[in-house]
Backbone bond lengths (Angstrom), bond angles and torsions (degrees), N, CA, C in turn:
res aa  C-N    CA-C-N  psi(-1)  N-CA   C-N-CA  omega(-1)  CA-C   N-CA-C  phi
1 X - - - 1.443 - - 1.516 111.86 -
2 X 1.306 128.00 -10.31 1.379 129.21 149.16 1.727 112.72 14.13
3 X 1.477 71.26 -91.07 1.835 106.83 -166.20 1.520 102.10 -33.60
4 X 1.618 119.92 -45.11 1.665 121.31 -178.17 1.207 98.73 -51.72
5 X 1.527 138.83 -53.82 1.337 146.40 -124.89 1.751 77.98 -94.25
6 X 0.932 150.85 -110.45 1.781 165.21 96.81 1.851 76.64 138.89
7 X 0.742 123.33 163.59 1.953 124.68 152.06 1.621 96.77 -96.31
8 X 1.315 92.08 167.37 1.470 124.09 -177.14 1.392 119.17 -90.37
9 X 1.368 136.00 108.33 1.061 122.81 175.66 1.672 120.95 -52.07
10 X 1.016 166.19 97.99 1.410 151.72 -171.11 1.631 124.91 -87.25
11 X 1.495 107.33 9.23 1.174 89.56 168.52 1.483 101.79 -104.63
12 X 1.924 100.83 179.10 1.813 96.63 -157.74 1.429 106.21 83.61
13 X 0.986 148.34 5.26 1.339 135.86 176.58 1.120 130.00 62.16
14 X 2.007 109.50 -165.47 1.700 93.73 177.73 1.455 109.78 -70.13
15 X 1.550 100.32 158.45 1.145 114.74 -168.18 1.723 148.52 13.65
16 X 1.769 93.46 46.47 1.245 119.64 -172.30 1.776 84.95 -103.79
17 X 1.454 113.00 104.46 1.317 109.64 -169.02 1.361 109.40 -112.98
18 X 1.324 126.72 -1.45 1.389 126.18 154.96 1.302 126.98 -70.84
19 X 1.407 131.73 -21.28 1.608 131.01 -178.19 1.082 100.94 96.61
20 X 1.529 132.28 -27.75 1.672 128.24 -172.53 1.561 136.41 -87.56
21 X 0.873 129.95 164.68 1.493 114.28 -164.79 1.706 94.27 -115.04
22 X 1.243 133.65 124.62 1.497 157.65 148.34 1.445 112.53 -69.21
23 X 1.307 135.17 73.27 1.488 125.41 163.96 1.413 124.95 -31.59
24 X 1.727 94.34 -64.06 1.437 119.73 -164.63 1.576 105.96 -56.59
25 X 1.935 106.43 -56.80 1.175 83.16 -162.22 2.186 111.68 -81.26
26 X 1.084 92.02 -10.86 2.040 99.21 168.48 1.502 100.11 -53.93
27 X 1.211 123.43 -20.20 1.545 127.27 -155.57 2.071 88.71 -84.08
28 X 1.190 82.92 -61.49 1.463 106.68 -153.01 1.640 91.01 -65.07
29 X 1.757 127.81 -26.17 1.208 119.60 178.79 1.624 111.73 -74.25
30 X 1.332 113.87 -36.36 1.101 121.32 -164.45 1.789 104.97 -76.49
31 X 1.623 115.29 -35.99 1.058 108.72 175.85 1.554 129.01 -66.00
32 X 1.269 110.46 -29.84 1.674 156.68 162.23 2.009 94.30 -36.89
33 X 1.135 99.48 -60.00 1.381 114.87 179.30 1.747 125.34 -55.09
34 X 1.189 86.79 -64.50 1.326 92.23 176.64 1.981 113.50 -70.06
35 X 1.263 104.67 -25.98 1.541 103.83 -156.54 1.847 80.15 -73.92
36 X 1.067 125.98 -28.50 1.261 121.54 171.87 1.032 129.07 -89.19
37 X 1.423 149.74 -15.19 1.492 137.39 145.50 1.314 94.42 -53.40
38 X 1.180 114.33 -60.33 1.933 96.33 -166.03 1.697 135.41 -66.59
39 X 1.194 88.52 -10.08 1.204 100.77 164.73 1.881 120.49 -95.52
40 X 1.115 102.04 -23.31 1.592 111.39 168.99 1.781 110.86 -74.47
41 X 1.519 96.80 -36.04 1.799 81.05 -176.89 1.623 105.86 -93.69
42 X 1.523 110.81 -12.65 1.604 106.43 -174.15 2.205 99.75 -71.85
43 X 1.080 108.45 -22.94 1.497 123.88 -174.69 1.570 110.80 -53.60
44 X 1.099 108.63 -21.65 1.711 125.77 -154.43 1.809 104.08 -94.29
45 X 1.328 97.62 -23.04 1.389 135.45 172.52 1.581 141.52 -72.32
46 X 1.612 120.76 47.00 0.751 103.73 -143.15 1.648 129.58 -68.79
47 X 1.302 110.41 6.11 1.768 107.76 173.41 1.718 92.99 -101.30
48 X 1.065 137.86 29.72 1.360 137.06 172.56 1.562 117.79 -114.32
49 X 1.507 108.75 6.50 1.813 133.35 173.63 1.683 123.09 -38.96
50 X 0.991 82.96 -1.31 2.202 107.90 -138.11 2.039 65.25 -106.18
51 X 1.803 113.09 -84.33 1.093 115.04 -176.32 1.291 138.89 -43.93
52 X 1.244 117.07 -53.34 1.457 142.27 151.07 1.444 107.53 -12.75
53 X 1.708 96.23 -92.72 1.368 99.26 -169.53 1.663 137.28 -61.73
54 X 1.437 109.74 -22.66 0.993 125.52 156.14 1.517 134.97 -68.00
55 X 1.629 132.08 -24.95 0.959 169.62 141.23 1.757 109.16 -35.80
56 X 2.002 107.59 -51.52 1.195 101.96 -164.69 1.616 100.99 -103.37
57 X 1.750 109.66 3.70 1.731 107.48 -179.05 1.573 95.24 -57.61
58 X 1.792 86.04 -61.92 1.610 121.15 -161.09 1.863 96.33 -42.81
59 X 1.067 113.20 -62.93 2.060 116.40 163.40 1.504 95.28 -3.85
60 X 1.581 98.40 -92.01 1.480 139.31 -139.70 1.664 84.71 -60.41
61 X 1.074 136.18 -49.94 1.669 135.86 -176.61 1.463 118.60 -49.43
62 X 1.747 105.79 -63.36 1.117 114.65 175.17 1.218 153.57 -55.89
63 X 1.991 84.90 -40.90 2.101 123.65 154.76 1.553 95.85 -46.79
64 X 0.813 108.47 -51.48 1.735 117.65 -156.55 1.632 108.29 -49.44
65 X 1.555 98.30 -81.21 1.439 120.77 148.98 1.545 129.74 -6.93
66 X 1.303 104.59 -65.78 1.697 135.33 166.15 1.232 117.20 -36.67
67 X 2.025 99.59 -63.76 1.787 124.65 171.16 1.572 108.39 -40.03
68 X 1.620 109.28 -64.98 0.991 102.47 161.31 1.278 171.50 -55.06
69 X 1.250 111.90 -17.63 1.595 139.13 156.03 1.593 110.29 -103.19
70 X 1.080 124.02 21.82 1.673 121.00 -179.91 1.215 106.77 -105.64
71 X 1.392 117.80 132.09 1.415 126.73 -156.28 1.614 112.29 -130.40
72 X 1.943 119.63 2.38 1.081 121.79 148.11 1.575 129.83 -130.57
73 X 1.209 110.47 174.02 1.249 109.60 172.35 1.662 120.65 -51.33
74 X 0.893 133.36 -43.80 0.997 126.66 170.06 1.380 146.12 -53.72
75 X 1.567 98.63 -47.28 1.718 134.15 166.76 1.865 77.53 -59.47
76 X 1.143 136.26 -66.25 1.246 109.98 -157.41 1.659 129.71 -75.87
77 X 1.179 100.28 -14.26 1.339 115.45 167.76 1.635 137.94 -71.96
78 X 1.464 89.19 -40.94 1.527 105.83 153.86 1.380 114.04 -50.87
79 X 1.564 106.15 -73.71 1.682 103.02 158.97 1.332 149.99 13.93
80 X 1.418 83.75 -87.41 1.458 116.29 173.09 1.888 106.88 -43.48
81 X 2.097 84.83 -72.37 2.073 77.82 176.43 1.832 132.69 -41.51
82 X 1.503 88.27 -36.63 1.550 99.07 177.48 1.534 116.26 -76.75
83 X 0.969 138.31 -48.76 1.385 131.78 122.94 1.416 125.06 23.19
84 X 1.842 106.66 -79.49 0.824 121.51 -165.41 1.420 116.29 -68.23
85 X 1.512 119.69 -50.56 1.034 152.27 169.83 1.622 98.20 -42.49
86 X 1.069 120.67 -96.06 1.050 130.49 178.47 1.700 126.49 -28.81
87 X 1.352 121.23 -23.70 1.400 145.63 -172.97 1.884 94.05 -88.14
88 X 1.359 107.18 -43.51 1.289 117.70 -160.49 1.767 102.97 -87.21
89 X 1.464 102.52 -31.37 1.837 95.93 -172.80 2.204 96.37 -85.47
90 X 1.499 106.35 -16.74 1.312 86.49 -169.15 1.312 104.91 -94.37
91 X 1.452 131.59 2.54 1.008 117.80 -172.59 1.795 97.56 -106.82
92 X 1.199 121.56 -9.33 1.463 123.40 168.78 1.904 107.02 -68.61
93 X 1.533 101.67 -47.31 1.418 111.81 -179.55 1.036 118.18 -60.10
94 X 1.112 123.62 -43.47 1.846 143.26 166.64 1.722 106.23 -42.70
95 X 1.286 103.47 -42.41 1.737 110.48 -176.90 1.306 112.88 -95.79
96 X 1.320 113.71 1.89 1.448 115.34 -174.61 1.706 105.81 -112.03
97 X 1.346 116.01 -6.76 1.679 123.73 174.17 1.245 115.35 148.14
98 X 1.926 108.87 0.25 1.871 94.82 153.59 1.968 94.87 90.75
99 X 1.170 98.23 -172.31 1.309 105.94 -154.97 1.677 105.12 -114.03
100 X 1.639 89.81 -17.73 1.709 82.13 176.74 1.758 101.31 -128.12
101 X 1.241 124.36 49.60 1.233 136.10 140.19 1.624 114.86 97.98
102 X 1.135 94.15 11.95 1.858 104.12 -171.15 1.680 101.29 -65.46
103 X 1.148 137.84 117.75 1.124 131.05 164.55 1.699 128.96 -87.21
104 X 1.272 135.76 133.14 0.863 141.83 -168.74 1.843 108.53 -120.70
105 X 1.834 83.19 110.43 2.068 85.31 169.26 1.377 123.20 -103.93
């Protein structure tokens, strides 16, 4: 039971539990992030299909990417939301006219 007792490093933030700083993959979370709010609220939209879905591929690529080279809890959590987001606006956009403009009434 050691390991419980150990102190916490605190720099790096929450649950940045190595002490080290990751640009790339903070990069790739933060981009992860946004490509998914905007693609989650452009989804809601239906002449915005074009944005959406393209918005939430580009998400789903980068999250992906990210998942894979992300080396804390945090970087992965961010992730995850963007991820989520992003999974959720492209597959609304996808049903709303797809990625290359087909509209459906």
């Amino acid at each position: 039971m050691a390991q419980a007792l150990r102190p916490t490093n605190g720099a790096g933030g929450l649950f940045a539990t190595d002490g080290k700083s990751h640009p790339l993959q903070d990069g790739l979370m933060a981009v992860t992030l946004v490509l998914g709010v905007l693609s989650f609220i452009t989804a809601w939209f239906h002449d915005l299909h074009l944005l959406s879905s393209w918005a939430g591929l580009l998400g789903l690529l980068v999250g992906a990417y990210g998942q894979w080279i992300s080396e804390t809890t945090r970087e992965r959590f961010g992730l995850i939301l963007g991820l989520g987001a992003s999974g959720v606006g492209f597959l609304l956009g996808m049903a709303h006219g797809g990625l290359f403009g087909g509209v459906i009434d």
